[in-house]
C-alpha positions as CSV (number, residue, x, y, z in Angstrom):
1,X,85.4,-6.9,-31.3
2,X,84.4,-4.1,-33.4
3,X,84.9,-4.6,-37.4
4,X,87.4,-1.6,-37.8
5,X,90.4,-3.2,-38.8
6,X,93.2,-3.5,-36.1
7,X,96.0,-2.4,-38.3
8,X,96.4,0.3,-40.8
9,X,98.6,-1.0,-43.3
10,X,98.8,-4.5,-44.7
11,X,101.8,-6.2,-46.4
12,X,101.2,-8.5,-49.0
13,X,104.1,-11.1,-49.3
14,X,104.6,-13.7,-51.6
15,X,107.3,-16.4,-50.5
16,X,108.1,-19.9,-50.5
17,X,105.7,-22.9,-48.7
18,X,108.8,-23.3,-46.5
19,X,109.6,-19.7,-45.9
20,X,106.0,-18.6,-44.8
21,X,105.4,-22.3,-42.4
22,X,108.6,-21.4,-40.8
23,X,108.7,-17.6,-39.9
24,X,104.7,-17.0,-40.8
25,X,103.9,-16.7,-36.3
26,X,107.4,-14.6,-35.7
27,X,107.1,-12.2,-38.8
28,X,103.0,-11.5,-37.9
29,X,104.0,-10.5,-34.1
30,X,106.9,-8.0,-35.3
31,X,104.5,-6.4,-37.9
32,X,101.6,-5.9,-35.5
33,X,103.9,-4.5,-33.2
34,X,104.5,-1.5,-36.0
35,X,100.9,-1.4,-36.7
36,X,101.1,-3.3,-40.0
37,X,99.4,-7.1,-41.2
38,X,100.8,-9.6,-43.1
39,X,99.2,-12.0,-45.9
40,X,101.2,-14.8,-47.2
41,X,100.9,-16.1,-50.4
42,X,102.5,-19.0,-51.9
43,X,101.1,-19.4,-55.7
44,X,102.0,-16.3,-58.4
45,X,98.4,-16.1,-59.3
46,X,96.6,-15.9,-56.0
47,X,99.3,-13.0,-55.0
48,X,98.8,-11.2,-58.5
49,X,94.6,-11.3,-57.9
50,X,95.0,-10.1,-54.4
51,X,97.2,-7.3,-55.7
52,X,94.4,-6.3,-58.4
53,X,92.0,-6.0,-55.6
54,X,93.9,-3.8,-53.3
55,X,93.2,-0.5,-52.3
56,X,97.0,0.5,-53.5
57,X,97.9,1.3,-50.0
58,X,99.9,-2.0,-49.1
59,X,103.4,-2.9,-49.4
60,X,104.1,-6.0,-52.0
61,X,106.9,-7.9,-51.5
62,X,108.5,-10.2,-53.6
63,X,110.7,-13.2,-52.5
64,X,112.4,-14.3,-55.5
65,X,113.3,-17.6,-54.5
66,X,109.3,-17.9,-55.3
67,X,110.0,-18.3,-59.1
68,X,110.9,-21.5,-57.9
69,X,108.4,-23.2,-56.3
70,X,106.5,-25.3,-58.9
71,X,103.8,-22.9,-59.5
72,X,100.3,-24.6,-59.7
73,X,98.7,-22.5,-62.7
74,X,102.4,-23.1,-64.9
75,X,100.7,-25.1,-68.5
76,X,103.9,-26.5,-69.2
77,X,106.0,-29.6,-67.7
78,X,108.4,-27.1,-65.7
79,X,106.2,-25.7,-63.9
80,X,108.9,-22.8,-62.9
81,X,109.1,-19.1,-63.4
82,X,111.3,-16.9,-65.1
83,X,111.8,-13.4,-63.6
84,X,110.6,-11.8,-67.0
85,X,107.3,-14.2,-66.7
86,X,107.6,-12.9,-62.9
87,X,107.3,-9.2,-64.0
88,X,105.1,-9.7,-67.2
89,X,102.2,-11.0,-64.6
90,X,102.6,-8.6,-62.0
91,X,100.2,-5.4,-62.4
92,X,102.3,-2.7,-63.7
93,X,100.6,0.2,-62.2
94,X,102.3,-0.9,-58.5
95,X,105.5,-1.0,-57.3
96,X,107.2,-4.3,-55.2
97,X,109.5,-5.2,-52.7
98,X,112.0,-7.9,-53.6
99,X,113.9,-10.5,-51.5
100,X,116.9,-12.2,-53.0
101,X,119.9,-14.4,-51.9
102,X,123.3,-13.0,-52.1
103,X,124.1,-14.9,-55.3
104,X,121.3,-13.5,-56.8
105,X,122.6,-10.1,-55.4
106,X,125.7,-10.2,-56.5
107,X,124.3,-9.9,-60.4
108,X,124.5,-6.2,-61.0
109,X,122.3,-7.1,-64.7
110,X,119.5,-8.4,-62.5
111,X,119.4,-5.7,-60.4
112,X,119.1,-3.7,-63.3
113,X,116.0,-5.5,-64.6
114,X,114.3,-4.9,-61.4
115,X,114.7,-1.1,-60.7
116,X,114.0,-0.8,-64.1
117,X,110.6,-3.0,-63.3
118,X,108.5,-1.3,-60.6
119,X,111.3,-1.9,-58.3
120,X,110.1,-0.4,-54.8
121,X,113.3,-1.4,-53.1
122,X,115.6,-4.4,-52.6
123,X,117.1,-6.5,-50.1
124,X,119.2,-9.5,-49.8
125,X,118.4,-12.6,-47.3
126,X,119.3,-13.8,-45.0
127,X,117.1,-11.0,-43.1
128,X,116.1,-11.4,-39.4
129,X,112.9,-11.2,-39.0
130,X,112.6,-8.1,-37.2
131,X,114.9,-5.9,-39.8
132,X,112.7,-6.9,-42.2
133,X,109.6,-5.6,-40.8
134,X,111.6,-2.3,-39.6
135,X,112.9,-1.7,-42.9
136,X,108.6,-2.3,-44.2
137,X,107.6,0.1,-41.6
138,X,110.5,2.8,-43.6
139,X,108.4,2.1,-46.6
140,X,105.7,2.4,-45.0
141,X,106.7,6.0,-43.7
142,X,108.2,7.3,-47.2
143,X,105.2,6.5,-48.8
144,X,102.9,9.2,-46.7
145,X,101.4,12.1,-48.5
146,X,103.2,13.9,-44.5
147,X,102.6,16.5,-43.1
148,X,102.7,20.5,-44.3
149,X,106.6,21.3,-44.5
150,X,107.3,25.6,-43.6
151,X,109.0,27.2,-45.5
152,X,110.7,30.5,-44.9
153,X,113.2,32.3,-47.7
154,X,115.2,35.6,-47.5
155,X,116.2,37.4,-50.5
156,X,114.7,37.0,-54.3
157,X,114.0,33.6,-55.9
158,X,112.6,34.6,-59.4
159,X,110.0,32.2,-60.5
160,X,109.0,29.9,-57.9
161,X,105.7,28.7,-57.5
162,X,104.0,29.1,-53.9
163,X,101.1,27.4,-55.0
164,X,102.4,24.7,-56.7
165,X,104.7,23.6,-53.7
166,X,101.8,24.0,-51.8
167,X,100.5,20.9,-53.9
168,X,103.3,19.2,-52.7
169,X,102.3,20.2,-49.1
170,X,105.0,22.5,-48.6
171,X,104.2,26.0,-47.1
172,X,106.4,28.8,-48.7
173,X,106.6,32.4,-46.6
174,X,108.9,35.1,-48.6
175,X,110.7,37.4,-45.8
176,X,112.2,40.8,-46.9
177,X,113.7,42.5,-44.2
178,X,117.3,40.5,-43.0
179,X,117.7,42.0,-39.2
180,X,114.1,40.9,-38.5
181,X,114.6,37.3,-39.8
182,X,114.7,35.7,-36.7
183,X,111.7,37.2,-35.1
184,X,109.9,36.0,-38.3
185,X,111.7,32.3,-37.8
186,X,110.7,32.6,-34.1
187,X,107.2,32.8,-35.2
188,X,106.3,30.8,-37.7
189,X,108.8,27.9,-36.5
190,X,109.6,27.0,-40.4
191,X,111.2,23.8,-41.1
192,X,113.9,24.9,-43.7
193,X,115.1,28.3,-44.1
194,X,117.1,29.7,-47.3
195,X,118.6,32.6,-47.4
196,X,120.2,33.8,-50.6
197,X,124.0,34.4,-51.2
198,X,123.6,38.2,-51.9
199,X,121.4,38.6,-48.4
200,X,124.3,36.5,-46.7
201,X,126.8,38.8,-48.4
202,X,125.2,42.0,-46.7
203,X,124.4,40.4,-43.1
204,X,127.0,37.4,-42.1
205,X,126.2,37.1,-38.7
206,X,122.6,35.9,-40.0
207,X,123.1,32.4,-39.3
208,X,124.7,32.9,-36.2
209,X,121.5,34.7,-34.7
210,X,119.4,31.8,-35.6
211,X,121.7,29.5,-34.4
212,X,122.4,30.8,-31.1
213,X,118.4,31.0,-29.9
214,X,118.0,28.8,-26.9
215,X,114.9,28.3,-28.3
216,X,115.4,27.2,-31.9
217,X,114.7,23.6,-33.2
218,X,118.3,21.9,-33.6
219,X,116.8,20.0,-36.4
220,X,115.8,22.7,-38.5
221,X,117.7,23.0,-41.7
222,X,119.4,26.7,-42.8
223,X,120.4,26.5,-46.5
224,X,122.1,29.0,-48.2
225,X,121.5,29.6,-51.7
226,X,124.1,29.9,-54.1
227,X,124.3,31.3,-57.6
228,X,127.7,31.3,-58.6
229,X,130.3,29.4,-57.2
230,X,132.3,31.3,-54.7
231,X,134.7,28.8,-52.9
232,X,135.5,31.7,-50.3
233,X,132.0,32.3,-49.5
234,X,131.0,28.6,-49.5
235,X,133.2,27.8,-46.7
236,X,132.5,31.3,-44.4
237,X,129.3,30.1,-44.6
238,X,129.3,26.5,-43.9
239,X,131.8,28.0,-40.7
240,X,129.0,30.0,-39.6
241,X,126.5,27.1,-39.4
242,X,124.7,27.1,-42.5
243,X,123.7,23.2,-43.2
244,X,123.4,23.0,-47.1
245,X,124.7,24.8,-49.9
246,X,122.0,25.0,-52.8
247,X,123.0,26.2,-56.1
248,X,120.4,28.1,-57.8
249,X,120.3,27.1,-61.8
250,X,116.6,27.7,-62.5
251,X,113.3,28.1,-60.6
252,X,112.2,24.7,-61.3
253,X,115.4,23.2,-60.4
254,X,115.1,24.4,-57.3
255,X,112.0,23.2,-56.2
256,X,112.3,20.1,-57.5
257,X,114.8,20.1,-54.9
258,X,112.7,21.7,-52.1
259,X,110.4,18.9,-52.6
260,X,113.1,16.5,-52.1
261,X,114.4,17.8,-49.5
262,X,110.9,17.8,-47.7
263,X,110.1,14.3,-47.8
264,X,113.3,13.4,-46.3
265,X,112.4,16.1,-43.9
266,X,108.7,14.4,-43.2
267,X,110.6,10.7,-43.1
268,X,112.8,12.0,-40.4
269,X,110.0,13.5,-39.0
270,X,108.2,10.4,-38.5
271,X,110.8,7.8,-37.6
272,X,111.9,9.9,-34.7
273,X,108.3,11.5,-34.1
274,X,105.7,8.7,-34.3
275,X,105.3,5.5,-32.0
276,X,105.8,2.4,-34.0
277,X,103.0,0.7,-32.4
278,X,100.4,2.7,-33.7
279,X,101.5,5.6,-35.7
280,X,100.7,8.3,-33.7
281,X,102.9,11.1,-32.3
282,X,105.6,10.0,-29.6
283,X,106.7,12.2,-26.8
284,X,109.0,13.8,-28.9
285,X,106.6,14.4,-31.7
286,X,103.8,16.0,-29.6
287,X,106.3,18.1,-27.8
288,X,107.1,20.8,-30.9
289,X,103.6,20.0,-32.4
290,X,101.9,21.3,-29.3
291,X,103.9,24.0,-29.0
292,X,103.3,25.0,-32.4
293,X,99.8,24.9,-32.1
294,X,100.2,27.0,-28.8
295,X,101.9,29.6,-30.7
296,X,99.5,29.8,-33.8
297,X,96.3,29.9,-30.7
298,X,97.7,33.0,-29.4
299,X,98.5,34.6,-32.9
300,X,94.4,33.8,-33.6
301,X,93.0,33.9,-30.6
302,X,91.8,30.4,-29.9
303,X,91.3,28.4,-27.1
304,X,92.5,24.5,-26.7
305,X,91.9,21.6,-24.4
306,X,94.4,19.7,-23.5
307,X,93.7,15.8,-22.5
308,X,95.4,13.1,-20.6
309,X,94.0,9.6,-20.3
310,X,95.4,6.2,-19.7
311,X,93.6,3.0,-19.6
312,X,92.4,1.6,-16.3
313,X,94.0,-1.0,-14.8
314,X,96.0,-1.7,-17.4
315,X,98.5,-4.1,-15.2
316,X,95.7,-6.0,-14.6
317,X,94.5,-6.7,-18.1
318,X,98.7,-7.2,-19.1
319,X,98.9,-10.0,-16.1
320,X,95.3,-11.5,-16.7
321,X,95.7,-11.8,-20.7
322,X,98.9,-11.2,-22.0
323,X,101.5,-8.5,-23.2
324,X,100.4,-9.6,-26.3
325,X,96.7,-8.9,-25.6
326,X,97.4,-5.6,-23.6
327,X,98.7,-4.4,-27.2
328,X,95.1,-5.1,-28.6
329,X,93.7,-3.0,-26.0
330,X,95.9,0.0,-27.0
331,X,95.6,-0.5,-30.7
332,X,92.0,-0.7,-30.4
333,X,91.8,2.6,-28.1
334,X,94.4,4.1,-30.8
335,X,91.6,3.8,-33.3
336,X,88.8,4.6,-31.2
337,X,90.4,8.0,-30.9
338,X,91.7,8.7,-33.8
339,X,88.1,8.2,-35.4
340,X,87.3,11.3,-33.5
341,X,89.9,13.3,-33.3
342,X,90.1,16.6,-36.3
343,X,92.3,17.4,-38.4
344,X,94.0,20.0,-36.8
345,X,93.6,18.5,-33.2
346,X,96.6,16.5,-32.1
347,X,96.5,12.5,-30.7
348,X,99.7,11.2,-29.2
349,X,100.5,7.9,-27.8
350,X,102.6,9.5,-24.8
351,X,103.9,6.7,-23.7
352,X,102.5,3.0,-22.2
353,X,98.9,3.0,-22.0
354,X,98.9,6.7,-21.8
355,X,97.6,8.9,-24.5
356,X,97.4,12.8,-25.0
357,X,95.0,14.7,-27.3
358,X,94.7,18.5,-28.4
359,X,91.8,19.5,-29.1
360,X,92.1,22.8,-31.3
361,X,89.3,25.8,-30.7
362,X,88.1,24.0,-28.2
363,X,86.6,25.5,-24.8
364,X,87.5,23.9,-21.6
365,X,83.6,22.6,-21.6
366,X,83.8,21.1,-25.0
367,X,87.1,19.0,-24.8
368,X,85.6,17.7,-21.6
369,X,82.6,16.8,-23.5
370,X,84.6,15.2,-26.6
371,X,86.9,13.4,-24.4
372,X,83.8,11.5,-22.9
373,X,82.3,10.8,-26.0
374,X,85.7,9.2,-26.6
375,X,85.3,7.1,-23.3
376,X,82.2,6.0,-23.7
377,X,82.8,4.8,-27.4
378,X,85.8,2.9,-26.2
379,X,84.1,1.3,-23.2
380,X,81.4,0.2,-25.8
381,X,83.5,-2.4,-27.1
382,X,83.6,-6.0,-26.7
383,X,87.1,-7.2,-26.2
384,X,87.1,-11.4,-26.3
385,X,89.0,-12.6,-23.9
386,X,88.3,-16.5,-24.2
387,X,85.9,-18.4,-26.3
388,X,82.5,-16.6,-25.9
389,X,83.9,-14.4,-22.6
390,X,83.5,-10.9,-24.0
391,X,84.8,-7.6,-21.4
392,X,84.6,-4.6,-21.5
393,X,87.6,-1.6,-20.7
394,X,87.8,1.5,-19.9
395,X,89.8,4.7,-19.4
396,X,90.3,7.8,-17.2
397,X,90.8,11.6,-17.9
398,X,92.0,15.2,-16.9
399,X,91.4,18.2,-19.4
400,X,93.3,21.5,-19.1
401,X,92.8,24.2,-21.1
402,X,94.3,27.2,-22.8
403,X,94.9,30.6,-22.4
404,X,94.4,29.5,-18.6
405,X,97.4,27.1,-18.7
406,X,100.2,28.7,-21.1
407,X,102.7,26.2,-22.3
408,X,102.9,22.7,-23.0
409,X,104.4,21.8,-19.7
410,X,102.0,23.4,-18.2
411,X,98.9,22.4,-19.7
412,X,100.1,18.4,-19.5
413,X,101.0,19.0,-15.5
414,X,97.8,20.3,-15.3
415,X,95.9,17.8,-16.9
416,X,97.6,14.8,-15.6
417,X,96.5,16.3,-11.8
418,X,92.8,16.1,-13.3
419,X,93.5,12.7,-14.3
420,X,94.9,11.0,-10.8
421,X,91.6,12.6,-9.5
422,X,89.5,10.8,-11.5
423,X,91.5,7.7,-10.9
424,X,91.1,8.4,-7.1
425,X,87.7,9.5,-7.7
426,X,87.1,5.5,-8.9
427,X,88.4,6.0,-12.7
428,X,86.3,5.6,-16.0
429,X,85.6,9.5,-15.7
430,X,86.8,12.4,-17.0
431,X,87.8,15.2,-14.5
432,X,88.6,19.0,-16.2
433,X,90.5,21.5,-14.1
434,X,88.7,24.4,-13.5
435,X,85.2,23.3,-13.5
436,X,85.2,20.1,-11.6
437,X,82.5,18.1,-14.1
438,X,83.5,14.4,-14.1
439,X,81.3,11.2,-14.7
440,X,81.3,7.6,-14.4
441,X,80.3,5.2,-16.7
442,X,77.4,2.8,-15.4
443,X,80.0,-0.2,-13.1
C-alpha cells in the first residue's frame, strides 16, 4: 500500500498491561472507524518519550490506574507512582486525557490537581469502548483551527477589531441599513447575526423577517445585543425569536465572546456536518457548503464542476475481503482525493462508497481532467489482499458543471446521470455532461 498514513489523527494511550491485552483489538476497530489510531503504552517513560516526539497533533490519554503498575524505570523498592511524580514527568507544554475509577472520581481535591495540570478533559471508567472513542473523536473535533465563521452585525459596536477576529477565523460584515437586513443575510448566508438593542428598539419585526424566510438556515444564531438591562425588552425579544441575549460591557468583552461562541459553532458544525469515518463533509455538510459556494460563483462570476464518483464494484470487494477491508478501500480513496483537492474546492463522502467533489473556478473541461487525474492516482495503488497478492481498484465518474446546471440539486442529478453512463459504459471512466469525453483506464 502507499506510505501515506491511513488515519489522520493518532491517540496516544497509556494504560494498564491488562487493560490494553484485553480491549487493545475492540478499541483499534472503533477508532479506525472515526478515522483515528491508537498506540498503547504500558511503561511511564516509553509514553512520556513518545509524547516528546510528537507532532502535537495527537490526543494523550492518561489511565490513572497506570500509577500502579510497577513501573520498570521506578529506582526505589516501590516501584509505584504518585500522581504528582505522574504530572512532574509528563511534558508540560501538552495537555492529557485522564481515565479514573469512580472512587477516584469522587475526590473533588484530585480533580482539582488535574484541571489545574494540563487537564484536557476527564472521565470516569467503567467506559464502553465505543463512548470512549466517540467522546476522543469530540476532542478531536474541538481541537480544529475550523472553518471561517460569518459574521454579520446591525447597529454600532464601538471598538471591535475585524482584523483581529479575523485571526481567529471569524469573518465580521458591519450592515447599516435595518429594512435591508435580510437581503444582506440572504446573501452572505452569515452564521451569527447581532443586532443591537437600539436598532431592535426602532424596527421589532426584524427578527421576525429573518425568521420567517423559507429559505433561512434554522441553525443560524440571531443575538441581540444588550447594553443595559431592560427586563421588558429582553423578553419582547426573546418572543420574537431572537436566540441569545448578549450584554455589551466592553469591546473586548465582547469578542472574547464571539470567539466562544464560534468554536462551539464550528464543533456543531462538524459533529453533525462531517462523516466520522473519514472527516470529510456528510450529506448534510455538503448540502449548505455547496450552496454557499453557488451563491458566491454567481456574485464573482465563476464557473464550478461538480463530481460524482463511487468505487467500482464495491459489493464485490465488501463480499471478497471484508467490511472491514472495504473500509480501507474508502479511507484510502479519502486520501487520495483529498491530496488533490484546493482549498476552496469542496470533498464530501456522500454517503457509502460514494463521494462528491467541487471543484471551484473550474470549467467543465478542467474538472473532467482533475477528476481523472484523481482516478488514475487511485487505481495506481496496491491494495494487499493476502500475503504477496497485491489488486488494484478503481472508480467511476460524471462531471456537471455551473452556470449550465444552477443549484445543487441540479448539478448532483446531473452528474450522477454522467456517472451511471460510465458505469454502463464499463466503469473506471469519467463521463462529463455536455461534452461526452470519457476514458478507461488500461483493464
Amino acid at each position: 500500500m502507499s506510505d501515506v498514513p491511513l488515519y489522520k489523527n493518532k491517540v496516544l494511550f497509556l494504560s494498564q498491561n491488562f487493560f490494553i491485552k484485553d480491549n487493545r483489538s475492540e478499541l483499534l476497530l472503533c477508532a479506525h472507524k472515526y478515522d483515528f489510531d491508537i498506540l498503547f503504552f504500558s511503561e511511564v517513560s516509553n509514553f512520556v518519550a513518545a509524547v516528546e516526539a510528537d507532532g502535537c497533533h495527537s490526543l494523550y490519554v492518561i489511565d490513572l490506574d497506570a500509577l500502579h503498575n510497577m513501573q520498570a524505570d521506578m529506582q526505589d523498592s516501590r516501584k509505584t507512582l504518585m500522581l504528582g511524580e505522574l504530572l512532574q514527568r509528563l511534558p508540560c507544554k501538552h495537555s492529557y486525557v485522564y481515565l479514573q475509577s469512580a472512587r477516584q472520581g469522587s475526590r473533588f481535591l484530585l480533580q482539582q490537581r488535574l484541571v489545574d495540570s494540563n487537564c484536557l478533559a476527564y472521565a470516569e471508567k467503567p467506559i464502553a469502548n465505543d463512548v470512549l472513542v466517540d467522546k476522543l473523536f469530540n476532542l478531536f473535533v474541538q481541537q480544529k483551527r475550523g472553518d471561517l465563521v460569518r459574521l454579520i452585525y446591525l447597529g454600532e459596536l464601538a471598538g471591535l477589531d475585524p482584523a483581529a477576529l479575523l485571526d481567529e477565523r471569524i469573518e465580521l460584515t458591519h450592515h447599516l441599513d435595518a429594512q435591508t437586513l435580510h437581503l444582506r443575510v440572504k446573501e452572505l448566508q452569515p452564521d451569527i447575526v447581532l443586532i443591537t438593542d437600539a436598532e431592535y428598539a426602532r424596527t421589532e419585526s426584524l427578527v421576525r423577517v429573518l425568521r420567517k424566510n423559507m429559505e433561512a438556515d434554522p441553525v443560524r444564531e440571531i443575538a441581540l445585543l444588550q447594553r443595559q438591562p431592560d427586563p421588558a425588552l429582553t423578553r419582547r425579544a426573546l418572543a420574537s425569536g431572537f436566540d441569545a441575549i448578549v450584554p455589551v460591557a466592553d469591546a473586548d468583552l465582547l469578542a472574547a465572546q464571539l470567539v466562544n461562541r464560534a468554536s462551539k459553532i464550528r464543533i456543531g458544525r462538524d459533529l453533525i456536518g462531517k462523516d466520522r469515518a473519514t472527516g470529510l463533509l456528510n450529506k448534510v455538510g455538503l448540502q449548505k457548503k455547496a450552496q454557499d459556494l453557488i451563491r458566491r460563483a454567481g456574485l464573482e462570476g465563476c464557473q464550478l464542476a461538480f463530481g460524482v464518483i463511487d468505487i467500482d464494484k464495491f459489493k464485490t470487494i465488501n463480499d471478497t475481503w471484508g467490511h472491514y477491508f472495504g473500509d480501507i478501500v474508502i479511507k484510502r480513496l479519502s486520501l487520495t482525493l483529498a491530496s488533490q483537492v484546493g482549498e476552496s474546492d469542496l470533498l464530501s463522502r456522500f454517503g457509502g462508497e460514494e463521494f462528491v467533489v467541487v471543484f471551484w473556478d473550474c470549467t467543465l473541461e478542467q474538472g473532467w481532467a482533475r477528476l481523472d487525474a484523481m482516478r488514475q492516482a487511485f487505481c495506481a495503488i496496491p491494495f494487499e489482499v493476502g500475503a504477496g497478492d497485491f489488486r488494484h481498484f478503481s472508480f467511476s465518474g460524471g462531471v456537471a458543471a455551473y452556470p449550465e446546471y444552477k443549484s445543487e440539486n441540479e448539478l448532483f442529478l446531473r452528474a450522477d446521470a454522467m456517472l451511471y453512463e460510465a458505469k454502463e459504459g464499463g466503469r473506471n471512466q469519467i463521463c462529463a455532461a455536455s461534452s461526452g469525453q470519457r476514458r478507461s483506464a488500461a483493464h
